[in-house]
N, C-alpha and C positions, 0 to 999 in steps of 0.2 A: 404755819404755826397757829396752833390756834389764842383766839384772843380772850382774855381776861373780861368777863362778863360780870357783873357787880349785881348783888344779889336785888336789888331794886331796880334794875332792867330786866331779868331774871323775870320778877315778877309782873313787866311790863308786857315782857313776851308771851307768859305763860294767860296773860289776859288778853292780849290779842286772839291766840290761838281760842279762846272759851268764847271772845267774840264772832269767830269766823265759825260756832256751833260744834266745837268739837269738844267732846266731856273728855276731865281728867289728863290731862296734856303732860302732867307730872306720871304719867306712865309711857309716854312716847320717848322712845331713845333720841336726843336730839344733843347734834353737834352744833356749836353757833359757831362758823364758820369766820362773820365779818358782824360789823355791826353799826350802823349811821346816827347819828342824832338826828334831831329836825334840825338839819344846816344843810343848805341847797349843795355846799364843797363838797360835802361829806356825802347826800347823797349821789350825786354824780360819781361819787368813787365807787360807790357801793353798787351801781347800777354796772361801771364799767368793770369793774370784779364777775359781778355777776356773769355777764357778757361773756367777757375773759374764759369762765371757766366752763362756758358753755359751750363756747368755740372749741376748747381740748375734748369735751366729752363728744363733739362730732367726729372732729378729727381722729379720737384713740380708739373709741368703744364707740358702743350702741347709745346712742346720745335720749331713748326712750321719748316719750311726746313729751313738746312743750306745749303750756294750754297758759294763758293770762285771763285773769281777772280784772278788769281795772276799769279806771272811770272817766279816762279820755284817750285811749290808744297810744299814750304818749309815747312808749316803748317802739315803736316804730318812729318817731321823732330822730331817731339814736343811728345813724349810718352804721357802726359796728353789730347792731342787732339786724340791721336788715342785712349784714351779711353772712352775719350768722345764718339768718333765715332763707339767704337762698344757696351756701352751701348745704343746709342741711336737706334742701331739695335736691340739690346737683348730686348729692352722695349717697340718699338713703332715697329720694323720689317720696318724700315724708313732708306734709306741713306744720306748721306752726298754726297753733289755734287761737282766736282772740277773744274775747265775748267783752263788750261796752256800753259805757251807757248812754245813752242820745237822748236828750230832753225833749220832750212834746215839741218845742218852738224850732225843732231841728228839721227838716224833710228826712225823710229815711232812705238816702240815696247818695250819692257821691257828693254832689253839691250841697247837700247839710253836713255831709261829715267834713266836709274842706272849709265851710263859712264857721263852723265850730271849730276846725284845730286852729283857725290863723286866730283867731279870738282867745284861745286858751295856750296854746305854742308859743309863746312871747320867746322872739329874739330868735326864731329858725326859717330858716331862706327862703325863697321860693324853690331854689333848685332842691333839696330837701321833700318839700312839699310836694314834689311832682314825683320825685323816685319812690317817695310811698307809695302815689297811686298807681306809678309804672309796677310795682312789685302787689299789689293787687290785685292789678289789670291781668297779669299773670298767673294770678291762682295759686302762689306761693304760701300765701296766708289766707287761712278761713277765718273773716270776718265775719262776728255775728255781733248783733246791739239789741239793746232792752231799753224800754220804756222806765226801767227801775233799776236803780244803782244798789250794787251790792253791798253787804256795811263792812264789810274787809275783804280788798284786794290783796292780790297775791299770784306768783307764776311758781308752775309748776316744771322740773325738766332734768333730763339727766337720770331719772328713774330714782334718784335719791337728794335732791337738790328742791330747794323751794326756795324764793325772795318773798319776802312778806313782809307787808306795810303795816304799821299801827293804825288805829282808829283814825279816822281826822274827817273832818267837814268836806263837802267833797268840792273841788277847783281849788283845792288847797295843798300847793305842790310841794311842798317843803316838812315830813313828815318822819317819823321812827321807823327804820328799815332794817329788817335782819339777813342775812344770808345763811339759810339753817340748809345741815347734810343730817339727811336724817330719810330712810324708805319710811316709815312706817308711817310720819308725818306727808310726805310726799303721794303715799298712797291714798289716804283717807283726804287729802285737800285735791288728788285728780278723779275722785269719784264725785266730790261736790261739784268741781270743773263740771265735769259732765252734764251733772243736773242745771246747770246755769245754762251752758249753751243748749240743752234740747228746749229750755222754756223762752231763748231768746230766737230771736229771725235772721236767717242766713242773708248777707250782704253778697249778690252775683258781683263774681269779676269784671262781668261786660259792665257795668256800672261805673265803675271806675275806667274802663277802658272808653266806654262814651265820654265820656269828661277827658279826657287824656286827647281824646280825636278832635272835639271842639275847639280846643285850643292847640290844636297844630294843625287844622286842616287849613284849605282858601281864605274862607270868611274870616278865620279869626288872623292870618297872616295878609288881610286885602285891611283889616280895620287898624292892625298894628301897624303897617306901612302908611296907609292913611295920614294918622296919625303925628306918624314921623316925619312925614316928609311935608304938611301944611299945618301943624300944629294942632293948635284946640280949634275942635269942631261939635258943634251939634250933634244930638244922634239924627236929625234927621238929614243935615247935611251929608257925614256919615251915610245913612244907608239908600241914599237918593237913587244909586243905580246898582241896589242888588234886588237882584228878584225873587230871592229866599225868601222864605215864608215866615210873618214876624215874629212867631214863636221862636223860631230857629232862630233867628237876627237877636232875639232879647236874650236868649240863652247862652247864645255864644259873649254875647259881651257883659252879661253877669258873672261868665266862666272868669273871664282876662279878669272882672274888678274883685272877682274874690281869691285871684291868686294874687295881685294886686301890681298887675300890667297896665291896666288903668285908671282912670281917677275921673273924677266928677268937679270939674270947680264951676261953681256958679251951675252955668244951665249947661256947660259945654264938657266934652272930653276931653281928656289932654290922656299924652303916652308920660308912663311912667319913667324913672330910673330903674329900676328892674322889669321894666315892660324892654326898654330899649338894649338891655344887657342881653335878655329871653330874644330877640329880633335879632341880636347879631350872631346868634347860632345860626339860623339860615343861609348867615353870609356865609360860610364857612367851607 
């Protein structure tokens, strides 16, 4: 059923849309579908509708691309999108497109996009964090990021479907969200799509899959055992008897502290509680 849209959102919407550069909006056929406040409940509904109805457009029909706009990947945050996104691999052999934004102070690699989501992803797991970059590592989703954030986010999918966020300051997750059906709107916001990701830089999968190997190869399950089994140690007690190269030795244990399997107190390391939770997978 559709929902009761109040002429003063109406014109919220119709100023979003003139924001994200598209003239005359009051000519685009547009159904408002659903519709969020800035209230974090309310978003989550509006995200998992979204979801919802992307998941039937896989499943019924030709589910058309989906492409995001957005300003921290967060929609991969969300288990139900990533599964959306890898049925829509498993059924059509089709990905999902992303384009983001990553601030200068980020590295442009998997280890900046992991030190920036645990920083901005408040309250989601590491097991989470790790099945992102497993579906990654995969090439299910084409990652790309920009040095410049866009001044309105928005996904596009379904061939007539679009979520669209209002204006807002950007690390500011609590925002006005519509859920509009609507091709004509859909079409003209997946040809800006377009132009976003050829002017931003493709993220390789091996990227993520490098990051995915350092923390589950030897080294990083010889320091997690370590760890666990003599407590807090130095790094140089620690790496006293590996003979790895100490790029590799610093890499792999920035990997463990920025998924947050270890910790620093004082001058020494110690294993985490989700370091120790991540270590009893092996037992298994």
């Amino acid at each position: 059923m559709r929902k009761e849209i109040s002429v003063k959102l109406h014109e919220a919407l119709r100023q979003t849309i003139l924001d994200a550069g598209i003239k005359r909006p009051e000519k685009l056929d547009i159904e408002i579908v659903d519709y969020s406040p800035a209230d974090e409940r309310e978003n989550i509904k509006i995200y998992e509708k979204a979801n919802e109805t992307w998941l039937c457009n896989v499943e019924e029909k030709d589910p058309g691309k989906c492409v995001h706009i957005t300003g921290e990947m967060r929609a991969l945050s969300d288990p139900l999108h990533r599964q959306v996104c890898r049925r829509l691999w498993e059924k059509y052999k089709s990905r999902c497109s992303m384009a983001f934004y990553l601030p200068l102070e980020y590295e442009s690699n998997a280890r900046g996009i992991l030190s920036r989501n645990r920083q901005n992803w408040k309250g989601v797991s590491w097991s989470n964090h790790m099945d992102v970059f497993d579906l990654l590592s995969e090439g299910i989703v084409n990652l790309y990021f920009s040095r410049q954030a866009e001044a309105i986010h928005y996904s596009v999918f379904g061939n007539e479907y679009v979520l669209l966020q209002a204006k807002h300051e950007h690390g500011q997750h609590v925002k006005e969200v519509w859920l509009i059906r609507s091709e004509p709107l859909n079409e003209v916001l997946s040809i800006q799509a377009k132009r976003t990701i050829i002017k931003s830089k493709y993220m390789q999968p091996t990227l993520s899959g490098d990051l995915m190997m350092s923390v589950s190869g030897p080294l990083a399950l010889h320091i997690l055992i370590s760890l666990s089994e003599k407590g807090n140690m130095s790094k140089d007690e620690l790496f006293l008897k590996i003979s790895a190269s100490e790029t590799f030795r610093d890499n792999c244990l920035r990997d463990l502290e920025n998924f947050g399997f270890v910790e620093q107190s004082d001058a020494d390391l110690q294993l985490t509680s989700d370091g120790a939770k991540y270590l009893s997978i092996f037992d298994q």
